[in-house]
N, C-alpha and C positions, 0 to 999 in steps of 0.2 A: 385353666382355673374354673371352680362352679362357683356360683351363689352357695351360699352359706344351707349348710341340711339339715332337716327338722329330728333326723332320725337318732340324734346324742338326747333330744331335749322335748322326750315323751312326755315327763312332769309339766311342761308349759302348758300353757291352756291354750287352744286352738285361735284364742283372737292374735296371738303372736306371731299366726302365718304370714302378715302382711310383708314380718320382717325378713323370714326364711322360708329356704327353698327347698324344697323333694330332689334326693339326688340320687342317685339309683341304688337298690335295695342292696348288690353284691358289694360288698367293700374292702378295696384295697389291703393288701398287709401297710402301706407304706400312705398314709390317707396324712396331709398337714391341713391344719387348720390355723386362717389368720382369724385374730379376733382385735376390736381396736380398743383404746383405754382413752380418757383425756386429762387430763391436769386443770386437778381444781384449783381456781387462780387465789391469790393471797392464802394459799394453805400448803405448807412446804411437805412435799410429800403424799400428797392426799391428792385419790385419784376418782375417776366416774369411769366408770363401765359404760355403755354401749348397750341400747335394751339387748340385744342378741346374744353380746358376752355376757351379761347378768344372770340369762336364762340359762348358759351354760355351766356359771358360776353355781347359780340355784341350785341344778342337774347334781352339781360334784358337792353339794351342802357346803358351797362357801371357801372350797379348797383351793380356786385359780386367784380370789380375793388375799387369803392368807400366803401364797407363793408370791403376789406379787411382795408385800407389804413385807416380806423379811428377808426379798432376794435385794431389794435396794434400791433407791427411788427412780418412781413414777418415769418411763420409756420416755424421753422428750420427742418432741415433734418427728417423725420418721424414722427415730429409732426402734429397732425392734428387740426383743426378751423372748428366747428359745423356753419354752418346759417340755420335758419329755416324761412317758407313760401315766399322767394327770389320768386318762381316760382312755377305757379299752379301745375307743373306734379310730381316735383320734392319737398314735404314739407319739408328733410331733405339735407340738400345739406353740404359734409367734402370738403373741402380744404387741400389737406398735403402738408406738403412740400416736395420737393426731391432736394435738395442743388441746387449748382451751374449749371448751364447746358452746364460746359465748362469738366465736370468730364470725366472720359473714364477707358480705361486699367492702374492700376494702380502698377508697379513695386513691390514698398515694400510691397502691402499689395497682392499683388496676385491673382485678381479679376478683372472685369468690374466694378468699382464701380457707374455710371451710372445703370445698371442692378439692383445690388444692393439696389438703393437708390429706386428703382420704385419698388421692391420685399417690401421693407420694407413703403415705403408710401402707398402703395395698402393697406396694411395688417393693419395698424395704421385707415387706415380711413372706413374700412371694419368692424373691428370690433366696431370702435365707434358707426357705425351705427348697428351694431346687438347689443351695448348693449340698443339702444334705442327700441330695439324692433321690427326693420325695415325688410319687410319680402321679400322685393328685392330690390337686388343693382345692380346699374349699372356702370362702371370703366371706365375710364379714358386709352388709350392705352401710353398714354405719348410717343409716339413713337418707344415705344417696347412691341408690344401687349404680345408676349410670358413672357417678364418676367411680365408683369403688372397683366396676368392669373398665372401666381405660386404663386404671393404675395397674393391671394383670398383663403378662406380658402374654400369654395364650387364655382363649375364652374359648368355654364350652359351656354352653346353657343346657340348664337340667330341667328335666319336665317332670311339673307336678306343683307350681311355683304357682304363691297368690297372683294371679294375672298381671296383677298393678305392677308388681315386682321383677318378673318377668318379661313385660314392656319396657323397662328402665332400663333394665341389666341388658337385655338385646341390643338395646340403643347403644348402649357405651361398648357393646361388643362390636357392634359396626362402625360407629366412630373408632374404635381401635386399629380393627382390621383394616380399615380406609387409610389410616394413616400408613400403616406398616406394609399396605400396596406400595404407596408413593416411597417409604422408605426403600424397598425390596428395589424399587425401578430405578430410584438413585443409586444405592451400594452398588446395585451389580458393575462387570467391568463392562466398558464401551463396548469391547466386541463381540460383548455379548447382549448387549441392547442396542442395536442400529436403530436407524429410526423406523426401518420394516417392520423389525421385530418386538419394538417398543408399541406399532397399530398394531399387531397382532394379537400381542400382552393385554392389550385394552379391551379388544372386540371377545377373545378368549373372557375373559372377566365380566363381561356384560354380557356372555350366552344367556346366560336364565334369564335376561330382561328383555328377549327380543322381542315382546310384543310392548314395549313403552320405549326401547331405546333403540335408534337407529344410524350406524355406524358406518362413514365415507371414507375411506385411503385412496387421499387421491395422487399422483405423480405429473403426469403430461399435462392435468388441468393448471396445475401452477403457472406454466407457462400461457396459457389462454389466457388467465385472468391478469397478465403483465403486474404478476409481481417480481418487480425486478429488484427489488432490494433483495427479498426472499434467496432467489434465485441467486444472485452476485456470493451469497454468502456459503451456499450450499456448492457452488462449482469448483472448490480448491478440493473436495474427496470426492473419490470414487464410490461412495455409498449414495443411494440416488436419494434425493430430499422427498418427507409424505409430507402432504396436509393432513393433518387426523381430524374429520368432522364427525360430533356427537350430538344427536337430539335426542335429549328424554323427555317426553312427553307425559309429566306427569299427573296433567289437568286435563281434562276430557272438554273445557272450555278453549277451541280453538283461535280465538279473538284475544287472549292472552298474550300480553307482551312478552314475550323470552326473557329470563338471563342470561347473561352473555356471559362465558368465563372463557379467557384466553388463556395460552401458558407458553413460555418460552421453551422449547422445546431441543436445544444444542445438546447432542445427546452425547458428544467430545469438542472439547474448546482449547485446545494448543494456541489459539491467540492468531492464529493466521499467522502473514508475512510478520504482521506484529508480535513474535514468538512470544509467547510468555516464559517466565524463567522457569528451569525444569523442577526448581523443590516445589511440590506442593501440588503439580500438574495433574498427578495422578487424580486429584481431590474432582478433577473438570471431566470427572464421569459423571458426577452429578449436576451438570451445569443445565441440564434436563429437568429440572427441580420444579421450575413454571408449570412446565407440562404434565409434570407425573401426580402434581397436586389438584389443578384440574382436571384432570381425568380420571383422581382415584377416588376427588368429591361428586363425579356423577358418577362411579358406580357404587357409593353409598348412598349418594339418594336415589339411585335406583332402589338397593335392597332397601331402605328406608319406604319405599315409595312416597317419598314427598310429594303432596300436592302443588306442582308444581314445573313450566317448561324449563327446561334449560337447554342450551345450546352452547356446547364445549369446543374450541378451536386451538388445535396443537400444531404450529407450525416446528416439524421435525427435521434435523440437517447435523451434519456435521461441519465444524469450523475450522480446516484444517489447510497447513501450508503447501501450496503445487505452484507447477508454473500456470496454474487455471485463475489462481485464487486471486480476490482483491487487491491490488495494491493503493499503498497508502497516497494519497490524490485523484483516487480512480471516484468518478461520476455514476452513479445507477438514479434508476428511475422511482422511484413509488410505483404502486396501485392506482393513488390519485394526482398522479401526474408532477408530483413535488421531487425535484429533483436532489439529490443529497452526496456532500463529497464527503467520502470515506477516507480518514485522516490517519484512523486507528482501527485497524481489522480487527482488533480484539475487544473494539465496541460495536458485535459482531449481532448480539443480540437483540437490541434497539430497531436494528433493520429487518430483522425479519416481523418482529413483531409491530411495525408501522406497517407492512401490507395486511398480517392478518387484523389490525385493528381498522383498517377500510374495509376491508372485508364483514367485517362483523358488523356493520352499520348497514347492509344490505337487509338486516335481518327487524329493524325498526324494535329494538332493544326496549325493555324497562330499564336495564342498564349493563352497563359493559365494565367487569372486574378483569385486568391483568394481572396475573402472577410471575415474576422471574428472579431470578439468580443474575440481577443486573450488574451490580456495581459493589466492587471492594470498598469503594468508597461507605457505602447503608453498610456491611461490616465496623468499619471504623467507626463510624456515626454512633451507633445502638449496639455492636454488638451481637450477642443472642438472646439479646432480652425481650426485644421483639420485635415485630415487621413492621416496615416503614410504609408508609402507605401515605399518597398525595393524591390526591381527588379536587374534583373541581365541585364537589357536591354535599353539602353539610348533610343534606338527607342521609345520602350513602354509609358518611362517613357515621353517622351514629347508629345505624345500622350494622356495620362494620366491627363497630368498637360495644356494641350491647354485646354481638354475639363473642366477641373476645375473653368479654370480662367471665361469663359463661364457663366458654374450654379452661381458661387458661392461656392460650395460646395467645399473646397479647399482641398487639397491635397499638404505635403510634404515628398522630399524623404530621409531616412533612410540610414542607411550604411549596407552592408551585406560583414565587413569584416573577411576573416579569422581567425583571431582573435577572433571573437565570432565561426564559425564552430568549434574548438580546445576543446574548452567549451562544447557543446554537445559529442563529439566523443570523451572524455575522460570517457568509461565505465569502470567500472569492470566485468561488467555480460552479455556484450552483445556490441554489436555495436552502439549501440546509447544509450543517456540519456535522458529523455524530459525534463529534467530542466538542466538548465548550471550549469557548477563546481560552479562558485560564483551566485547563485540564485538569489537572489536579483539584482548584478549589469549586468546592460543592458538586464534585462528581456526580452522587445520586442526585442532586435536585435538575443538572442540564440534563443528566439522561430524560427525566421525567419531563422536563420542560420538552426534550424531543418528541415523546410519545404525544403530548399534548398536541403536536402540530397535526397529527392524523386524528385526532378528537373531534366533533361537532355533537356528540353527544351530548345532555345537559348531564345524566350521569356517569358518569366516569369515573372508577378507583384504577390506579398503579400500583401494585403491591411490590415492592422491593425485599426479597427474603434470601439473598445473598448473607447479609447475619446470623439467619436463621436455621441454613442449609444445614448446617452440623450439631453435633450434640457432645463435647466432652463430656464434661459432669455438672453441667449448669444445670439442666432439668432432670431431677434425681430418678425421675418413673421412666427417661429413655433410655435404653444403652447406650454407649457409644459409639458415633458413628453418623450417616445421616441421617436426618430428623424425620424427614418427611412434613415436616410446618411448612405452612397451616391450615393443613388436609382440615381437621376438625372444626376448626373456625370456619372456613368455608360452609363446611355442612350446616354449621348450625348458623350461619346467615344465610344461605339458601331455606332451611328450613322456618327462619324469623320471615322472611318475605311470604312462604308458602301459608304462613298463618294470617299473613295480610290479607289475601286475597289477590 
């Protein structure tokens, strides 16, 4: 997709650059053009143009005005309205709607819905024209180029663009493409993302950043630093377990405290000895989802060059049934010396992700965010409406939740009450249990209660996006399939911190 071309709307006067963009001079036989509309509220029927569609309107004396007003009312919110041959440049030209233009920050529902509504008309009218076959489109910024570039399911920036414009639209180009990393990492099949091939994937992707980003695959070090949870988890397959360590370095202030982002990294989850049942298995290709979202958030704050450290930790494995693997009563070690009986090998992930959360404390954090694909349980819970997230840190947490409202990509927070630690830390055979006394009730709050016992941080978020991981048709701008959430949220709270200081 490009930003919207100035080359239909000669008659504008040059102050309207701000809104459009220069796209390249040779044009397409087959060139689609979205343009958005809104619906003027208590007026049945009665619509507002978009300054950019007006000027186009202007361009045609009034003829895309007159089409809409006798083809039938007013495009409702993400619907879209085909015209074809309106204009020589343009043979396919969408109309979508994006509601009211009076929308903003919305309370209950925990979003920009403005943002929103341009995410979702970008994408409605994007694809109508690809399913005509149209082999470039040009978008509409509706006055928010960045989100108008994440509703596009491909982005190509045009040069020649008011700078400001420009800037925005790159932005939601990388926020897009960051997502559709993490999605790419999940869809794929298992055998063909090991956990080798999944660092590779990463360090490949971060080439052009090797002078701020610095990339560790480790294997035998695992064992040095007696992560034996890590390790118990990874020894039922024959694919060897990585550590994926990331440093971006994107503050030249060395005394900088890091961000910490972790990600669960089970790149195939059969459930261990604990099989999981076979409908639906295929789905625990993505069970990598922790990992692929941190890792696909530092290399968009790479391209972003966020001012900004960060330090990314993917512990990578496969969870699979041998005569090697876990059995249910078996003992393994921590990192920090907590001992934990493994009840359910298919709460497989919790353990790995207790060593690298010791680990990550070595690094004296501003603060330490996990992401994973923990528990069916945050499915049942929410859903995919959005990630569940338990912190021990109101800071964090509103930090968290600004940049949410932002994407989109929402975020609600969880309780991390004592009451569920009680539930873990009731062993017979060790110091910890990875499943709570009552298994079943409050699934995701024991896991979290788990992670919490490898915590000594004052900030700490647990991101739970097991709800998340997929996309039927809840979020209308993704296709179906994995989500990749919530690469973007990530970025843009990495980015909220970067503008701290």
């Amino acid at each position: 997709m490009l930003p919207l071309s100035r080359c239909a709307f000669r008659a504008l006067q040059a102050s309207r650059g701000r809104l459009l963009s220069t796209s390249h001079s040779r044009r397409d036989a087959r060139t689609g053009l979205v343009l958005g509309v809104y619906e003027k509220e208590g007026e049945d029927g009665g619509f507002h143009l978009t300054e950019a569609a007006a000027g186009f309107d202007s361009s045609l004396s009034g003829k895309l005005s007159e089409m809409l007003k006798i083809s039938g009312p007013t495009p409702k919110k993400g619907k879209s309205r085909m015209f074809y041959g309106i204009h020589k440049d343009f043979p396919c030209v969408a109309v979508v709607g994006l509601g009211t233009n009076t929308a903003g920050v919305c309370g209950a529902e925990n979003w920009d819905t403005c943002k929103e509504n341009i995410r979702e008309a970008m994408s409605a009218g994007c694809r109508q024209l690809q399913d005509l076959e149209v082999s470039r489109v040009e978008v509409d910024s509706c006055g928010d180029a960045q989100s108008a570039a994440e509703g596009t399911d491909k982005h190509t920036a045009a040069p020649g663009c008011a700078h400001s414009f420009v800037r925005w639209w790159e932005k939601g180009v990388l926020y897009g493409e960051g997502q559709n990393l993490a999605r790419l990492l999940m869809e794929a099949p298992a055998n063909h993302i090991t956990p080798s091939v999944f660092a590779d994937t990463i360090e490949e992707k971060l080439a052009p950043h090797t002078d701020r980003v610095t990339v560790h695959k480790r294997s035998a070090w695992i064992e040095e630093q007696q992560m034996g949870a890590f390790l118990s988890v990874s020894k039922g397959s024959e694919e060897p377990p990585v550590f994926l360590e990331l440093h971006y370095k994107g503050c030249p202030d060395q005394t900088q405290a890091p961000l910490l982002l972790v990600g669960k990294g089970i790149t195939f989850d059969s459930g261990g000895i604990s099989l999981k049942p076979s409908s639906g298995m295929d789905a625990m290709r993505a069970d990598m989802g922790g990992a692929a979202t941190v890792c696909a958030s530092i290399v968009t704050a790479a391209a972003l060059k966020l001012p900004i450290n960060i330090i990314g930790l993917a512990p990578l494995c496969e969870n699979m049934p041998s005569g090697k693997a876990n059995k249910p009563g078996d003992v393994v070690r921590a990192k920090n010396g907590k001992t934990i009986q493994v009840d359910n090998t298919d709460a497989e992930g919790r353990l790995i992700l207790a060593d690298a959360l010791c680990y990550a404390h070595s690094f004296k954090p501003r603060a330490i965010v996990n992401a994973a694909t923990l528990t069916g349980a945050m499915d049942v819970a929410l859903g995919s409406a959005a990630t569940g997230v338990f912190t021990n840190s109101d800071w964090l947490w509103e930090q968290l939740q600004k940049a949410s409202v932002v994407t989109g990509d929402r975020v609600w927070r969880m309780p991390l009450f004592q009451h569920y630690t009680r539930q873990v830390t009731d062993s017979q055979l060790a110091d910890l249990n990875n499943i709570g006394k009552y298994s079943r009730s409050g699934g995701a709050c024991t896991a979290a209660a788990f992670l919490k016992e490898f915590v000594t941080a004052t900030h700490w978020a647990h991101l739970d996006i097991a709800g998340v991981m997929a996309n039927k048709d809840e979020i209308p701008y993704l296709r179906k399939g994995m989500s990749g959430r919530p690469t973007r949220t990530l970025v843009e709270f990495a980015a909220g911190l970067a503008q701290q200081g």
